[in-house]
Jmol script that loads the backbone (N, CA, C; Angstrom):
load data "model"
ATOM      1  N   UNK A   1     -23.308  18.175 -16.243  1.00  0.00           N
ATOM      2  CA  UNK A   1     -22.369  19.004 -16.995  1.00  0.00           C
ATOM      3  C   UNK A   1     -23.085  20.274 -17.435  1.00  0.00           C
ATOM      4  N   UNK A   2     -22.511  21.722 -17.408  1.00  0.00           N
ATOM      5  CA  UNK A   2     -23.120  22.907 -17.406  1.00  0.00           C
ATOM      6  C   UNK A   2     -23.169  22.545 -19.439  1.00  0.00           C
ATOM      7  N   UNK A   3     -24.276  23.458 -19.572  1.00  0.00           N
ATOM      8  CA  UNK A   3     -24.942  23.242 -20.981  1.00  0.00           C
ATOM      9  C   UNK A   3     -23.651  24.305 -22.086  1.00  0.00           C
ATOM     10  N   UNK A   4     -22.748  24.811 -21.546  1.00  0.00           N
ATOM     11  CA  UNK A   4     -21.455  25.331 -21.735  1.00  0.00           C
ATOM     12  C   UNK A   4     -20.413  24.903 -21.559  1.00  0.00           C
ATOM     13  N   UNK A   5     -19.946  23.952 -22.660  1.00  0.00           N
ATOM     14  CA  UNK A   5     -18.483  23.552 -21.984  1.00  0.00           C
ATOM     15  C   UNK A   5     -17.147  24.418 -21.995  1.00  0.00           C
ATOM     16  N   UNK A   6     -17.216  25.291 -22.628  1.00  0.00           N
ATOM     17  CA  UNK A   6     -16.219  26.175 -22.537  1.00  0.00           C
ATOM     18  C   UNK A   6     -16.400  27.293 -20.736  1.00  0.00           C
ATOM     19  N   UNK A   7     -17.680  27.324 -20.762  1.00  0.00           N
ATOM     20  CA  UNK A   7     -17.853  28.072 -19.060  1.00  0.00           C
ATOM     21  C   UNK A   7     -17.485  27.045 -17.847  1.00  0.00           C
ATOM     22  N   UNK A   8     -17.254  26.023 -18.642  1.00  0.00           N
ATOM     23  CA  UNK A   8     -16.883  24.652 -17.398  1.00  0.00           C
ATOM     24  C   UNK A   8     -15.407  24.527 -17.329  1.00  0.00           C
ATOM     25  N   UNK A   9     -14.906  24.629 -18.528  1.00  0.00           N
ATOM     26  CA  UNK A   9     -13.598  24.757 -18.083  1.00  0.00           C
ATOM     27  C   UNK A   9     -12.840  25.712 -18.045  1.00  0.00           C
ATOM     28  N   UNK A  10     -13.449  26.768 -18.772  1.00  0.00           N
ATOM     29  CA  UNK A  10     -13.161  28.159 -17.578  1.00  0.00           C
ATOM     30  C   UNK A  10     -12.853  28.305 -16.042  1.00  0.00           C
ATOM     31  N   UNK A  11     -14.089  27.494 -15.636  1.00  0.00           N
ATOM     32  CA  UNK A  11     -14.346  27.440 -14.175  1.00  0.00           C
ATOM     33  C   UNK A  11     -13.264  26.990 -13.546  1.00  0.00           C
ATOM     34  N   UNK A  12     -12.876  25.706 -14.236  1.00  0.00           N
ATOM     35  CA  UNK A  12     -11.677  24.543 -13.512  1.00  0.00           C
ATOM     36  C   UNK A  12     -10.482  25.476 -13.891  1.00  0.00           C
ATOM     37  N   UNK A  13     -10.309  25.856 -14.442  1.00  0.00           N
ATOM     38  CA  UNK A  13      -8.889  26.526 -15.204  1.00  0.00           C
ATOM     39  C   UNK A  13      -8.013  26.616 -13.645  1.00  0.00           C
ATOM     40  N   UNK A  14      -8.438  27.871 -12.845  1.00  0.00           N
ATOM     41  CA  UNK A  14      -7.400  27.661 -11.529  1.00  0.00           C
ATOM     42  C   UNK A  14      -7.042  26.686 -10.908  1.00  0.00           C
ATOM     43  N   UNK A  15      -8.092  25.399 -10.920  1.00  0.00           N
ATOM     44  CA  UNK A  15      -7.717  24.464 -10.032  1.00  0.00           C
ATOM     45  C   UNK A  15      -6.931  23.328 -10.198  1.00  0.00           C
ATOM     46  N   UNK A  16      -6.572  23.859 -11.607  1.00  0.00           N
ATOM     47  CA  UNK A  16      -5.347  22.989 -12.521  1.00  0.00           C
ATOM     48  C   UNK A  16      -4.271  23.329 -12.440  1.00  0.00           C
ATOM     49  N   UNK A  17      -2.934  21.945 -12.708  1.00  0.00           N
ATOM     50  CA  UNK A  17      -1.459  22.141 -12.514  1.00  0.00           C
ATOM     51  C   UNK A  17      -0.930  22.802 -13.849  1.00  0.00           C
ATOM     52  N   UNK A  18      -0.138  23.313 -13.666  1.00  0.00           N
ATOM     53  CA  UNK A  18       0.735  24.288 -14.700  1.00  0.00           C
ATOM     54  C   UNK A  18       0.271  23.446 -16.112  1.00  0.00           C
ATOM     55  N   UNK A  19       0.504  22.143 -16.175  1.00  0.00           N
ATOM     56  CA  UNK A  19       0.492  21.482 -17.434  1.00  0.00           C
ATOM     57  C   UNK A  19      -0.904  21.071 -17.794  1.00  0.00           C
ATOM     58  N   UNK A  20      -1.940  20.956 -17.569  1.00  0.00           N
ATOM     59  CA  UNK A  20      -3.269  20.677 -17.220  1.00  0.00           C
ATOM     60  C   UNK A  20      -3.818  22.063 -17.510  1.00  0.00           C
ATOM     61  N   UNK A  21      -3.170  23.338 -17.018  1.00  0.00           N
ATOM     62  CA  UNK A  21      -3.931  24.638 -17.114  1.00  0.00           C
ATOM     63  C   UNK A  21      -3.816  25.226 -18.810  1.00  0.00           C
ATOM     64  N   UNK A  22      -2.440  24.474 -19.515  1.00  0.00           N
ATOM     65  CA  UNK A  22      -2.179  24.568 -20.917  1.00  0.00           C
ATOM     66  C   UNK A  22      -2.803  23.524 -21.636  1.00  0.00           C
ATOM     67  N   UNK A  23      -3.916  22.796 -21.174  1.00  0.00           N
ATOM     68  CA  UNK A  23      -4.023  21.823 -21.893  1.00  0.00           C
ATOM     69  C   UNK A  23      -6.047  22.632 -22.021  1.00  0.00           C
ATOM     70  N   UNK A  24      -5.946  23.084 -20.786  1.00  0.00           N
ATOM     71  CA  UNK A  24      -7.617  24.450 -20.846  1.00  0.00           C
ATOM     72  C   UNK A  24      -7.370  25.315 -21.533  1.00  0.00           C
ATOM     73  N   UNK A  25      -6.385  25.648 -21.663  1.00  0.00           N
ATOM     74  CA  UNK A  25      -6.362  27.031 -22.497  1.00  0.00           C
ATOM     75  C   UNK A  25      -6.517  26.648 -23.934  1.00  0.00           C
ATOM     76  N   UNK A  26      -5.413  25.722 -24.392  1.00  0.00           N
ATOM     77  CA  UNK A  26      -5.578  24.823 -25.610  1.00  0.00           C
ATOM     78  C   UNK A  26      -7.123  24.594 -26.033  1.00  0.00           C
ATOM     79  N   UNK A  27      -8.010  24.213 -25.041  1.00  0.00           N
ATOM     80  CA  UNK A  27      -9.650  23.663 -25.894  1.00  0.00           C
ATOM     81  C   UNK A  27     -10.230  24.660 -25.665  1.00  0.00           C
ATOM     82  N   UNK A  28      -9.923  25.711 -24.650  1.00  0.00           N
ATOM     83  CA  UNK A  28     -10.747  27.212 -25.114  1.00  0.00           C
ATOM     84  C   UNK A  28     -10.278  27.905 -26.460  1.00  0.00           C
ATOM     85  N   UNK A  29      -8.709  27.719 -26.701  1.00  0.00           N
ATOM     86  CA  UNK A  29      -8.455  28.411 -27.967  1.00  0.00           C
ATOM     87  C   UNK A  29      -8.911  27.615 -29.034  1.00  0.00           C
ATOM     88  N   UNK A  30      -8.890  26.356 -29.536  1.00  0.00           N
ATOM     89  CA  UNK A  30      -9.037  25.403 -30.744  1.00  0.00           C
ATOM     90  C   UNK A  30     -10.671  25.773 -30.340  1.00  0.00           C
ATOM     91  N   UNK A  31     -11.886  25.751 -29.082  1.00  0.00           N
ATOM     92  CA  UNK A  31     -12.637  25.820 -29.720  1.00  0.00           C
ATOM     93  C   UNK A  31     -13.604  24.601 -30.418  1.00  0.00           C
ATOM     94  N   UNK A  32     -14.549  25.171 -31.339  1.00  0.00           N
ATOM     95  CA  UNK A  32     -15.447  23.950 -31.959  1.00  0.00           C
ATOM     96  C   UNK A  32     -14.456  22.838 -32.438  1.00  0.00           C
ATOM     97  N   UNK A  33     -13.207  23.187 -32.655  1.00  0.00           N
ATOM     98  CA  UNK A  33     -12.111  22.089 -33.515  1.00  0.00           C
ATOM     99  C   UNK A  33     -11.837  21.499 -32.975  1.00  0.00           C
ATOM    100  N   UNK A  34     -11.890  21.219 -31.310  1.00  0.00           N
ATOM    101  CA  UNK A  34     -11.615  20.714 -30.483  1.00  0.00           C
ATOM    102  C   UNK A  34     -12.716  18.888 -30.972  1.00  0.00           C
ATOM    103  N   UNK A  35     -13.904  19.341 -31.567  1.00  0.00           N
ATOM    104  CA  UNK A  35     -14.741  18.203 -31.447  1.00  0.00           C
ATOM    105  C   UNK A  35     -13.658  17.257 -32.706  1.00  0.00           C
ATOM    106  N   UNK A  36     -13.013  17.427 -33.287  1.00  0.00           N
ATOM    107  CA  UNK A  36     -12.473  16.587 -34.673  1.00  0.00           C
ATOM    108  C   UNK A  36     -10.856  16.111 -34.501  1.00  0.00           C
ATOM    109  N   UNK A  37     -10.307  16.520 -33.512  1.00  0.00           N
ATOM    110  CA  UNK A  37      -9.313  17.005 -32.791  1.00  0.00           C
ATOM    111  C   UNK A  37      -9.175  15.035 -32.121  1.00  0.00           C
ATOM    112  N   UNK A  38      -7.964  14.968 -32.051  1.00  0.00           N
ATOM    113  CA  UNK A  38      -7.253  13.762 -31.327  1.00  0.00           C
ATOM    114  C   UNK A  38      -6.848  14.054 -30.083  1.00  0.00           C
ATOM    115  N   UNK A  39      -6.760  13.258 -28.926  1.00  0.00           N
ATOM    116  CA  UNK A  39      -5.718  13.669 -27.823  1.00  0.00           C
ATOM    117  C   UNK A  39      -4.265  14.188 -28.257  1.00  0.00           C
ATOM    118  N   UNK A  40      -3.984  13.450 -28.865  1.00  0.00           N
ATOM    119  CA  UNK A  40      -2.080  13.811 -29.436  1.00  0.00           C
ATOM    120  C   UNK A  40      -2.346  15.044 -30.114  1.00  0.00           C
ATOM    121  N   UNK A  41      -3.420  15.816 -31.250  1.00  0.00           N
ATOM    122  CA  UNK A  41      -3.407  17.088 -31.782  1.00  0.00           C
ATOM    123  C   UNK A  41      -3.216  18.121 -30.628  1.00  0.00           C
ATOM    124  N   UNK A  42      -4.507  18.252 -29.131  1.00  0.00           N
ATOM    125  CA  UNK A  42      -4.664  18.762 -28.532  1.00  0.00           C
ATOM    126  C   UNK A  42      -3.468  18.856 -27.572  1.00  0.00           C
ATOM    127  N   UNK A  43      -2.458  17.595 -27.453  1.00  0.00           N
ATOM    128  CA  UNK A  43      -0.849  17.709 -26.529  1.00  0.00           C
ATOM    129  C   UNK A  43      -0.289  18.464 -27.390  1.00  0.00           C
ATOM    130  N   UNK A  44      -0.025  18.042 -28.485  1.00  0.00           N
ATOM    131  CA  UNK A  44       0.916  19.300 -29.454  1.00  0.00           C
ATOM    132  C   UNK A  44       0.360  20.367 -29.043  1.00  0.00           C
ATOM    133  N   UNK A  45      -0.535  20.946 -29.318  1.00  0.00           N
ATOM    134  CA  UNK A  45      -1.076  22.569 -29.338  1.00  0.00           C
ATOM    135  C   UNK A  45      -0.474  23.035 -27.725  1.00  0.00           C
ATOM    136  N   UNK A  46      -0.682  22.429 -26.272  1.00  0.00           N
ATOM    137  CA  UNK A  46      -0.590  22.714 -25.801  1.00  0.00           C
ATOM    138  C   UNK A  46       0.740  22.201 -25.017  1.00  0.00           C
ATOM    139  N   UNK A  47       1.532  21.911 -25.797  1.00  0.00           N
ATOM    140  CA  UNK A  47       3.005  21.446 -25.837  1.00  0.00           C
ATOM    141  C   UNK A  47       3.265  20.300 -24.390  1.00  0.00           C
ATOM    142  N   UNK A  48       2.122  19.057 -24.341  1.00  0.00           N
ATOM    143  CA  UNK A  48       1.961  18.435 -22.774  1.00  0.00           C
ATOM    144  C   UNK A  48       2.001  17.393 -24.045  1.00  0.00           C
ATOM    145  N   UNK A  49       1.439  16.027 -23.060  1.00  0.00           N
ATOM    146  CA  UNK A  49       1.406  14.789 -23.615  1.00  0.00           C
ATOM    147  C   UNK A  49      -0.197  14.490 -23.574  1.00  0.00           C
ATOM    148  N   UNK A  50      -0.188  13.245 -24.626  1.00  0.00           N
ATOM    149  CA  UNK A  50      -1.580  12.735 -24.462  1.00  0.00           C
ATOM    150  C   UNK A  50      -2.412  12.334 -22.988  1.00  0.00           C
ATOM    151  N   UNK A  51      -1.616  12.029 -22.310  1.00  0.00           N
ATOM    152  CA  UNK A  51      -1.733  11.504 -21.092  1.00  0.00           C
ATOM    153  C   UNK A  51      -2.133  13.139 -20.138  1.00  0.00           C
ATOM    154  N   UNK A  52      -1.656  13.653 -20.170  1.00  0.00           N
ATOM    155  CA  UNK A  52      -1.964  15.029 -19.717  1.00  0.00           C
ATOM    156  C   UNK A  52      -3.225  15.699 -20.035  1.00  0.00           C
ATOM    157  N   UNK A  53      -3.506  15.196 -21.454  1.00  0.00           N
ATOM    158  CA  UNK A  53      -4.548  15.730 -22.102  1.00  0.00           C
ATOM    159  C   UNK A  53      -5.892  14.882 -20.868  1.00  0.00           C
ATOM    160  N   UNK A  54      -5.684  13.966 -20.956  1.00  0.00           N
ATOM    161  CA  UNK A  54      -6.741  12.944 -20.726  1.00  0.00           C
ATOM    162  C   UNK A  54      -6.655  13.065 -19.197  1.00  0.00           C
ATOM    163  N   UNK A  55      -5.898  13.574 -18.380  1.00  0.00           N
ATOM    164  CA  UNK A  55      -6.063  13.866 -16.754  1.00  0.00           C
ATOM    165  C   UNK A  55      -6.270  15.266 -17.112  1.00  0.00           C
ATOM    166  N   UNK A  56      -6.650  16.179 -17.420  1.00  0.00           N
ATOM    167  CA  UNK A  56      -6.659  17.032 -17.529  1.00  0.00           C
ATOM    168  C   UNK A  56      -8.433  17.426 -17.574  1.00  0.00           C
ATOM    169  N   UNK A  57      -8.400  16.707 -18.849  1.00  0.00           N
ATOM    170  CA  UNK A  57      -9.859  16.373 -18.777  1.00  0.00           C
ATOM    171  C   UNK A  57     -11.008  15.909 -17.386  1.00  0.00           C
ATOM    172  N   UNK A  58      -9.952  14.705 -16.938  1.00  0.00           N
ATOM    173  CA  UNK A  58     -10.791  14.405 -16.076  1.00  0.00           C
ATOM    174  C   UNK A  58     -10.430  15.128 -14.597  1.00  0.00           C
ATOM    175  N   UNK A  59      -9.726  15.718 -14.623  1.00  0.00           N
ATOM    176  CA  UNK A  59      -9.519  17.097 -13.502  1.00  0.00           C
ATOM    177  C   UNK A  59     -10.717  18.219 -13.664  1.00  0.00           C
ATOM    178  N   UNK A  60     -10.971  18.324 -15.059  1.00  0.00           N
ATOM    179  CA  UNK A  60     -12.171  19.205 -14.997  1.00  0.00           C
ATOM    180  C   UNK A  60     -13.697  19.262 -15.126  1.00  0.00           C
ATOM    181  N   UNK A  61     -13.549  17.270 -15.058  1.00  0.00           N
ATOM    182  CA  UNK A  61     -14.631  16.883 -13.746  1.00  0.00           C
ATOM    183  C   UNK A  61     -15.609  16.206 -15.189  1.00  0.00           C
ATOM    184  N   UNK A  62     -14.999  16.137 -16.530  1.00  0.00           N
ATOM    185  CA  UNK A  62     -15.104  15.237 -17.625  1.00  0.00           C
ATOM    186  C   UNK A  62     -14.441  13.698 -17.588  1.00  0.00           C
ATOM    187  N   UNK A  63     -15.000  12.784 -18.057  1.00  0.00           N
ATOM    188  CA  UNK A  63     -14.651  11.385 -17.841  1.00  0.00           C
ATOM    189  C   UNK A  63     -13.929  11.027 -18.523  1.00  0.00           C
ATOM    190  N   UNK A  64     -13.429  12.024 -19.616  1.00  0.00           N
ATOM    191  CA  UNK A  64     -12.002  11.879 -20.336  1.00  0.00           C
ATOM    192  C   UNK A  64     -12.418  12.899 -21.516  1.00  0.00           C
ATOM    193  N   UNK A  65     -11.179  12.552 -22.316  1.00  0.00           N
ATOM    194  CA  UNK A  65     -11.115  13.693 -23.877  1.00  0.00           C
ATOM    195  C   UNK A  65     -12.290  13.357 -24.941  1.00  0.00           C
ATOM    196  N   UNK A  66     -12.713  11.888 -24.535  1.00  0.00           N
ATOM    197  CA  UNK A  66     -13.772  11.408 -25.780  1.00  0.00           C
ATOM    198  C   UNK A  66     -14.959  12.811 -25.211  1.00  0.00           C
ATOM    199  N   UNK A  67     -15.365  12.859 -23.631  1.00  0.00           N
ATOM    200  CA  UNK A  67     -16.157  13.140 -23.130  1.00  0.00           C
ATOM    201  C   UNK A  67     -16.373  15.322 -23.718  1.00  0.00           C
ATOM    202  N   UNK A  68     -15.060  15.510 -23.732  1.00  0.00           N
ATOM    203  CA  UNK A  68     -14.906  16.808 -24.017  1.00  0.00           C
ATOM    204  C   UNK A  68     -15.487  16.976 -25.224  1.00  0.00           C
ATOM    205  N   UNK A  69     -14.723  16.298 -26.616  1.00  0.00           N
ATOM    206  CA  UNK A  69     -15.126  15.890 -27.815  1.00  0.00           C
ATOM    207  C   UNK A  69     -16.659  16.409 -27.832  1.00  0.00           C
ATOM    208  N   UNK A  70     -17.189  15.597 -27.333  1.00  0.00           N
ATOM    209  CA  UNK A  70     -18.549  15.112 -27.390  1.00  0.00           C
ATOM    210  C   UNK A  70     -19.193  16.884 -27.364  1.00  0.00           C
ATOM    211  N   UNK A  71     -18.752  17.170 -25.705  1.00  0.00           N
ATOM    212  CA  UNK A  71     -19.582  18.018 -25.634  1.00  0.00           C
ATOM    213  C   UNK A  71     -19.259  19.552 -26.678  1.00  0.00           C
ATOM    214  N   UNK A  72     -18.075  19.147 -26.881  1.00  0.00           N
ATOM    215  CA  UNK A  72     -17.865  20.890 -27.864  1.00  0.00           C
ATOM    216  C   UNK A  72     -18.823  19.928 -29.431  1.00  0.00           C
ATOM    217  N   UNK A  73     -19.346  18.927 -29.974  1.00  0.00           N
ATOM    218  CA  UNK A  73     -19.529  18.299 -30.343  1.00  0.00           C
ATOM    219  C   UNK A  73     -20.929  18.686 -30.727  1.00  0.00           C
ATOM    220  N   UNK A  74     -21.565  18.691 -29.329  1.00  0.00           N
ATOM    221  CA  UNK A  74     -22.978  18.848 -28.892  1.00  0.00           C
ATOM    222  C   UNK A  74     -23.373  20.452 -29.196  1.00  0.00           C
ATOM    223  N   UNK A  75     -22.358  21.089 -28.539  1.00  0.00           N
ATOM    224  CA  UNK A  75     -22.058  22.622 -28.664  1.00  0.00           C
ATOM    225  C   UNK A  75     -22.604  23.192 -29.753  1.00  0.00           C
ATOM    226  N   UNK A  76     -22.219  22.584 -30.985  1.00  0.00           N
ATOM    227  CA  UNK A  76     -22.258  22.984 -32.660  1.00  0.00           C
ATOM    228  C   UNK A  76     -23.273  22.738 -33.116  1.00  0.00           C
ATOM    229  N   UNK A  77     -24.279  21.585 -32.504  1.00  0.00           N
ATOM    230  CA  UNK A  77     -25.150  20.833 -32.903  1.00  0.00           C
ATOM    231  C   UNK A  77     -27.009  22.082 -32.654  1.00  0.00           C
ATOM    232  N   UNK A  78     -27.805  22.687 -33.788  1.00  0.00           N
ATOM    233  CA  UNK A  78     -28.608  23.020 -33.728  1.00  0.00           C
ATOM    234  C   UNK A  78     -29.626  22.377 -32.841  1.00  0.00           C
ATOM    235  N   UNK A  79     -30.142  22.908 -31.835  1.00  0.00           N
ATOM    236  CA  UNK A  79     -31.305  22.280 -31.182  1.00  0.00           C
ATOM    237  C   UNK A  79     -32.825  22.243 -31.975  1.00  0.00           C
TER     238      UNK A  79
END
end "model"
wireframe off; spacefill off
backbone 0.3
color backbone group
């Protein structure tokens, strides 16, 4: 996983379906909030379902939403 998760799913952004591409835009806009954030917060924001959230995720080559979490998570975290 690139040491940027926001440049990772940047990357995937085109290769996502209409509903999947609102669910990238959603954790580029929320951002660090993304780490405190539920699947169901992140479907609201990006007006999809939880289930969307979580293929979405793993469309952009993450092993799900815990996995995203983590890394905007890691993101915040001082080395």
């Amino acid at each position: 996983m690139e040491a940027d998760v926001t440049s990772h799913i940047r990357a995937a952004l085109p290769l996502l379906a209409g509903s999947e591409q609102r669910v990238a835009e959603s954790l580029l806009a929320l951002g660090e909030r993304v780490a405190t954030l539920s699947t169901a917060d992140v479907a609201q924001h990006a007006s999809s379902s939880p289930a969307t959230v979580v293929r979405a995720c793993k469309n952009m080559g993450f092993s799900g939403f815990h996995h995203v979490r983590r890394e905007f998570a890691r993101q915040q975290t001082p080395e």
